[in-house]
C-alpha positions as CSV (number, residue, x, y, z in Angstrom):
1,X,0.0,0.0,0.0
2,X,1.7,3.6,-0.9
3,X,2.0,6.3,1.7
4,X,-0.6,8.4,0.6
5,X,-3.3,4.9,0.8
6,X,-2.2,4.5,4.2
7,X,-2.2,8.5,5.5
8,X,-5.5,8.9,3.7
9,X,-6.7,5.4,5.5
10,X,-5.4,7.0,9.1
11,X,-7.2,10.2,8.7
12,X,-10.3,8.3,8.0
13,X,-10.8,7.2,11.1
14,X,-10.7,11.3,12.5
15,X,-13.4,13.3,12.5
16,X,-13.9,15.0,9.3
17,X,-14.9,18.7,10.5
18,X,-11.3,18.3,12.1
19,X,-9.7,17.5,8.8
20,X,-11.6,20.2,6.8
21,X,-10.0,22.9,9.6
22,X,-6.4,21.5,8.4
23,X,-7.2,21.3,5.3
24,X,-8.4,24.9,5.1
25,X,-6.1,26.4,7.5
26,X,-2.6,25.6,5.4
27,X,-4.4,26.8,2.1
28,X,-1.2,29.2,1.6
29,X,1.1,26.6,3.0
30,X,-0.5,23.6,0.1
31,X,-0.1,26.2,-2.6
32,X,3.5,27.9,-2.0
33,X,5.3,24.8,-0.5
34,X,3.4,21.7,-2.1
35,X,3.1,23.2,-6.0
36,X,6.5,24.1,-6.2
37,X,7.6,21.1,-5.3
38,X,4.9,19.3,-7.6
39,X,6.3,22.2,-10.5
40,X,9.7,20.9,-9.8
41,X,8.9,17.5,-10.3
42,X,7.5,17.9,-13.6
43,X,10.2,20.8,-14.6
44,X,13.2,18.1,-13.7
45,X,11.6,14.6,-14.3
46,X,15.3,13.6,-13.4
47,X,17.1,13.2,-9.9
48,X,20.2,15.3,-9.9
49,X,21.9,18.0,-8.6
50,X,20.2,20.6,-9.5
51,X,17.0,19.3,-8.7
52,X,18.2,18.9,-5.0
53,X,19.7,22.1,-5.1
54,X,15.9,23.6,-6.2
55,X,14.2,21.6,-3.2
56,X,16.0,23.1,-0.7
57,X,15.5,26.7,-1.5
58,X,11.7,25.5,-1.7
59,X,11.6,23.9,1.9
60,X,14.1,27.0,3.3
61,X,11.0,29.2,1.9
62,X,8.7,27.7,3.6
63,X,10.6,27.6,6.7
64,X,11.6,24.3,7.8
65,X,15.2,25.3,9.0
66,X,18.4,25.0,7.2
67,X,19.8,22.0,9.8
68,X,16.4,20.5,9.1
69,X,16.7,20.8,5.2
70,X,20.1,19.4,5.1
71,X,19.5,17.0,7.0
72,X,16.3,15.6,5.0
73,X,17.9,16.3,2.0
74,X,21.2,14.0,3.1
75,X,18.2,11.5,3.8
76,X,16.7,11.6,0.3
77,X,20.0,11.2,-1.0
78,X,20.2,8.4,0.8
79,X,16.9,6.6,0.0
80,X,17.6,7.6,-4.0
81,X,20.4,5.3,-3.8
82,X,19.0,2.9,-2.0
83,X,16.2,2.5,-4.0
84,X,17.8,2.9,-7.2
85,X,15.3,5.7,-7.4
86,X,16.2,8.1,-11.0
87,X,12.4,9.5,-11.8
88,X,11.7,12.8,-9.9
89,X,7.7,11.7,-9.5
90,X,8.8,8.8,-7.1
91,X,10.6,11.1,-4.2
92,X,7.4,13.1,-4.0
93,X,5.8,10.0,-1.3
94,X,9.0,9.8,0.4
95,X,9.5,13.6,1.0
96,X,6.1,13.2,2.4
97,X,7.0,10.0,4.7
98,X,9.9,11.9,5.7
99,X,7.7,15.2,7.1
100,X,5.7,12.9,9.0
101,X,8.8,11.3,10.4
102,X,10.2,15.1,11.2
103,X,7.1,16.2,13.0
104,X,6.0,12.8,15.1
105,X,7.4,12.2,18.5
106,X,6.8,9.6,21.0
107,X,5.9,12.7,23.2
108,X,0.9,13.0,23.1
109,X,0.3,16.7,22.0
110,X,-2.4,16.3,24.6
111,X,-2.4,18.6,27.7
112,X,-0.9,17.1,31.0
113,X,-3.4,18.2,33.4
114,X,-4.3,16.5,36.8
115,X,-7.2,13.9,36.7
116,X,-9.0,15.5,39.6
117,X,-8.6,19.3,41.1
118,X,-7.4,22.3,40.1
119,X,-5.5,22.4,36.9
120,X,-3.5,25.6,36.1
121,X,-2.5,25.9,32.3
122,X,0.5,29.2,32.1
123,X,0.2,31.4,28.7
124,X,3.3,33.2,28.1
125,X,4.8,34.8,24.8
126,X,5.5,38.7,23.1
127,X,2.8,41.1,22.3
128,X,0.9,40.6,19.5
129,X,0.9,36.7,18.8
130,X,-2.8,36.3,19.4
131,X,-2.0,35.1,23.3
132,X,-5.2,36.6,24.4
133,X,-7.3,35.0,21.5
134,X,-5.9,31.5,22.5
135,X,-6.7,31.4,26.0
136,X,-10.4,32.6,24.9
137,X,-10.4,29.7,22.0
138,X,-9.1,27.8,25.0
139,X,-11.6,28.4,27.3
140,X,-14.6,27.9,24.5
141,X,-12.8,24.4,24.5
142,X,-12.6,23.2,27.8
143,X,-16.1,24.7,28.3
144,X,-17.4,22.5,25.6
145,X,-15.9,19.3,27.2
146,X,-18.1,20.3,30.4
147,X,-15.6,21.9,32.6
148,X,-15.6,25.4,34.8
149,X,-13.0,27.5,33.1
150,X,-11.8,31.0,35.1
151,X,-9.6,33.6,33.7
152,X,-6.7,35.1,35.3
153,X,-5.7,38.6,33.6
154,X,-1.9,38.3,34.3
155,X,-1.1,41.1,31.8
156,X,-1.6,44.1,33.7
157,X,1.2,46.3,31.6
158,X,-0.3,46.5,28.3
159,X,-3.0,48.7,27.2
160,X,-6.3,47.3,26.6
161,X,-5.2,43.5,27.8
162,X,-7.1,43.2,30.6
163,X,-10.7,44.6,28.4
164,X,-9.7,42.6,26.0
165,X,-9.5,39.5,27.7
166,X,-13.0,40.6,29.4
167,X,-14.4,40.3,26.1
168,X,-13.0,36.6,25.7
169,X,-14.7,35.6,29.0
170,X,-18.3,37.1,27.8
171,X,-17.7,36.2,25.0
172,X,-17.5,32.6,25.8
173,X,-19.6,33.1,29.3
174,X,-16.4,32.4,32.2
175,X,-15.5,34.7,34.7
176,X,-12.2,36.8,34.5
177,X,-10.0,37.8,37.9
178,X,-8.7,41.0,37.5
179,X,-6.9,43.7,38.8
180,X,-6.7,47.3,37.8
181,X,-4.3,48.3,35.2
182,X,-0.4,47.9,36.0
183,X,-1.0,46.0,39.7
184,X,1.3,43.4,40.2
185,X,0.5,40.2,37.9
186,X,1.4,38.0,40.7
187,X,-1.4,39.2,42.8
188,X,-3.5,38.4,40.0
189,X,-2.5,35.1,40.0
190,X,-2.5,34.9,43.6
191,X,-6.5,35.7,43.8
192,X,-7.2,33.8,40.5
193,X,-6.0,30.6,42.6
194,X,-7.9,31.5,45.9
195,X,-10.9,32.4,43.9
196,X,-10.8,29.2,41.2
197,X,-10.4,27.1,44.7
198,X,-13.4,28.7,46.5
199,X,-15.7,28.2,43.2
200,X,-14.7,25.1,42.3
201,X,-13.0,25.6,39.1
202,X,-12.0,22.1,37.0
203,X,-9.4,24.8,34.9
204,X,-7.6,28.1,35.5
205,X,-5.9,29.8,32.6
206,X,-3.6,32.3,33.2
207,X,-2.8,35.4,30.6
208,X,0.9,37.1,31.0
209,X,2.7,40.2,30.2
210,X,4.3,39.8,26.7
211,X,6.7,43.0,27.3
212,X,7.7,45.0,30.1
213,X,11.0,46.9,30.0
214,X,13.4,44.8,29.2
215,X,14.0,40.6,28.6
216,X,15.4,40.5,32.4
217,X,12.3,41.9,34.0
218,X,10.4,40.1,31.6
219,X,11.6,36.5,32.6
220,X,11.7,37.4,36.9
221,X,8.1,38.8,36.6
222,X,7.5,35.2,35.1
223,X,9.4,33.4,37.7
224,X,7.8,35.2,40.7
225,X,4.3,34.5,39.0
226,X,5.3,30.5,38.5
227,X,6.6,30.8,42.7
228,X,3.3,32.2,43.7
229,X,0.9,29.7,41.6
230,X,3.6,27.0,42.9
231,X,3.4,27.8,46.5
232,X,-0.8,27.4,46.0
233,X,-0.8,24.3,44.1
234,X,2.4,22.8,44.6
235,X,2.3,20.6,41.2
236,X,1.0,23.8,38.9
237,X,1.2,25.4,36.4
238,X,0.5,22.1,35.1
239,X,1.5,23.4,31.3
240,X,3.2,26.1,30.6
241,X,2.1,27.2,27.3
242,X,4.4,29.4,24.7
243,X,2.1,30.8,21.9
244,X,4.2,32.2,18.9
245,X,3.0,33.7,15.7
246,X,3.3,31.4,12.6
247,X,3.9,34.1,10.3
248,X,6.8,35.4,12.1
249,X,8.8,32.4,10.7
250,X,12.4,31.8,12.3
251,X,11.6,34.6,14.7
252,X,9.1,32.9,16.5
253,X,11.5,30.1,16.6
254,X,14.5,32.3,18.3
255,X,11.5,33.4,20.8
256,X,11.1,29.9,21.5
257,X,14.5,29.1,22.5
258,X,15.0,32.5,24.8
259,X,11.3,31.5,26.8
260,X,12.7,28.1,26.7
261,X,15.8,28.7,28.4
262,X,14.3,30.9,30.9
263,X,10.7,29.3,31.9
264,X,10.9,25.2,31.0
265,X,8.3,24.9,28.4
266,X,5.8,22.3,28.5
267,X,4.4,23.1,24.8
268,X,4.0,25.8,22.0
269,X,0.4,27.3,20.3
270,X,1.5,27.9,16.9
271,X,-1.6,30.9,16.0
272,X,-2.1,32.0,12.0
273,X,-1.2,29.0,10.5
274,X,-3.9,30.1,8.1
275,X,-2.0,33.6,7.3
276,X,1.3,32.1,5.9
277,X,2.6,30.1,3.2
278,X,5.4,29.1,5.5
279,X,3.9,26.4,7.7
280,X,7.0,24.5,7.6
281,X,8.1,26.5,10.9
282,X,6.1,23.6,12.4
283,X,8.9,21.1,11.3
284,X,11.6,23.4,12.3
285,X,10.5,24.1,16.4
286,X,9.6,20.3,16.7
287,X,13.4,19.7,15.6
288,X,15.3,22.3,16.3
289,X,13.5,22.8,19.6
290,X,12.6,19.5,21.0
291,X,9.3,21.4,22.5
292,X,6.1,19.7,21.1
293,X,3.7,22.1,19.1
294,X,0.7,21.2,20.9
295,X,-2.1,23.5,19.6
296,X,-2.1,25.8,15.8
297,X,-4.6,28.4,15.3
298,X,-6.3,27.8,11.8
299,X,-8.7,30.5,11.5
300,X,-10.9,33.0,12.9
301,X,-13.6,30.8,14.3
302,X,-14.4,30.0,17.8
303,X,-13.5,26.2,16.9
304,X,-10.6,26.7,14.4
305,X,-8.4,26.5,17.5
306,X,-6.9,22.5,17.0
307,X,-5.0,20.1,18.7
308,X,-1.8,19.4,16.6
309,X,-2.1,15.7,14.5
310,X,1.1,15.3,12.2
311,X,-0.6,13.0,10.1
312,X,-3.6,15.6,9.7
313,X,-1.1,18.2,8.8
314,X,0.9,16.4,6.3
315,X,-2.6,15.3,5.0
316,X,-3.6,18.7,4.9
317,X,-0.8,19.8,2.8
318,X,-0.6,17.0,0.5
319,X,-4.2,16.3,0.0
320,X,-4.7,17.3,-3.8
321,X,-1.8,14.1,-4.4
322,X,-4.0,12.2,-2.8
323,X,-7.1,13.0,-4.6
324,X,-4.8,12.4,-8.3
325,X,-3.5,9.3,-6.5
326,X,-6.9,7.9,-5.8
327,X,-8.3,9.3,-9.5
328,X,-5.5,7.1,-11.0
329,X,-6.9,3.9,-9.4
């Protein structure tokens, strides 16, 4: 059975509405990454230097990472003579294979979150990366699987957050502790914990400053809000959550590594997948980072908002091969 059989016999078995998000959401990603590489197939026919050379400017475009690039490339090299492989059309499955490989880990995208109790879920990342629409998407979420979401509104230095995150909560009917503009975001966090205990709340998310000053004060106003929810709920934040901006490309990937360093990651919310044609930053954090993407943003909509599937991406991106695959039977 070829690859695309078997991807297209595993997504079969997922809910449909999910794979029409993916599907929808890397529309720009399909058409800049997956046509070029379908225009060089049938520009080049032949396996040779050049046609490597052309590939890896395509997946550099589309962000992947150089190291990751080289290092797919070195693996296509290898298969080809393996295989004995000369016609251009038959790497096309195999580049595909080889994504999947790149962005599956043994590591469940799912959220860790306590069976019982309070859970605490951490938002932090820069202004302007859609942190606030998350944790709203996020609380639409849990409060469809049945459980009582509060808001903490941790990001008490920029203009308009605190509002704004109002909105999210009426929006999707949950309550939001606040504090008046430019208080201390760890006493926000301090009576978001007292107050989700007192009212039984299943899930607590908390919104964070994106910029104050500098990096420095940035990173200890962090720490000192992770030692007060710590000192509440010893085992919490249960996940600390980095949310980056798709279309930022290798930027969001240098936040990444500095948030990283400084606040032990427990996963990344890739938002505006559905803006850029360079999805392949997805590819690029998973190795370069080791931090599992656990959530992408794919849209506007309340529910467009999804828990990261490899295979659903790669179907997502490679889904008009499949369609001319299964026309050919």
């Amino acid at each position: 059975m070829s690859f695309f059989k078997r991807l297209k016999e595993s997504i079969a078995t997922k809910t449909e509405a999910v794979t029409n998000i993916f599907k929808d959401g890397l529309s720009k990603t399909r058409d800049a990454f997956v046509e070029k590489v379908g225009d060089l197939i049938l520009r080049r026919k032949k396996i040779d230097e050049e046609f490597y050379e052309e590939l890896e400017e395509i997946l550099i475009g589309a962000d992947v990472g150089v190291n990751t690039v080289m290092k797919l490339i070195e693996e296509l090299r290898a298969e080809v003579r393996k295989r004995k492989i000369e016609e251009a059309s038959e790497l096309q499955p195999i580049l595909s294979e080889k994504l999947v490989g790149l962005l599956k880990s043994e590591e469940d995208t799912s959220l860790k979150l306590p069976e019982s109790g309070l859970a605490i879920i951490l938002f932090i990342g820069v202004n302007g990366v859609g942190k606030t629409t998350t944790i709203g998407k996020m609380a639409h979420r849990f409060k469809q699987q049945g459980k009582k979401v509060l808001l903490a509104a941790g990001d008490t230095f920029r203009a308009g957050a605190i509002e704004q995150l109002e909105v999210w909560g009426q929006r999707v009917g949950v309550d939001v502790i606040r504090q008046q503009s430019g208080s201390d975001p760890a006493a926000v966090m301090f009576d978001a914990v007292h107050a989700a205990k007192q009212r039984g709340v299943d899930i607590l998310l908390c919104d964070t400053a994106g910029r104050l000053q500098n990096k420095v004060n940035l990173m200890e106003e962090l720490n000192k809000i992770y030692r007060v929810i710590r000192r509440e709920v010893p085992d919490a934040p249960h996940e600390v959550l980095l949310v980056l901006d798709a279309t930022t490309g290798q930027n969001a990937l240098q936040q990444a590594k500095l948030f990283d360093e400084k606040t032990g990651l427990t996963g990344i919310v890739l938002t505006k997948l559905d803006s850029t044609a360079k999805g392949g930053i997805v590819i690029a954090i998973r190795q370069e980072l080791g931090v599992p993407v656990k959530f992408v943003g794919l849209g506007e909509k309340m529910d467009d908002l999804q828990q990261f599937d490899s295979e659903q991406f790669v179907h997502a991106l490679f889904a008009g091969l499949i369609t001319e695959e299964k026309e050919e039977e």
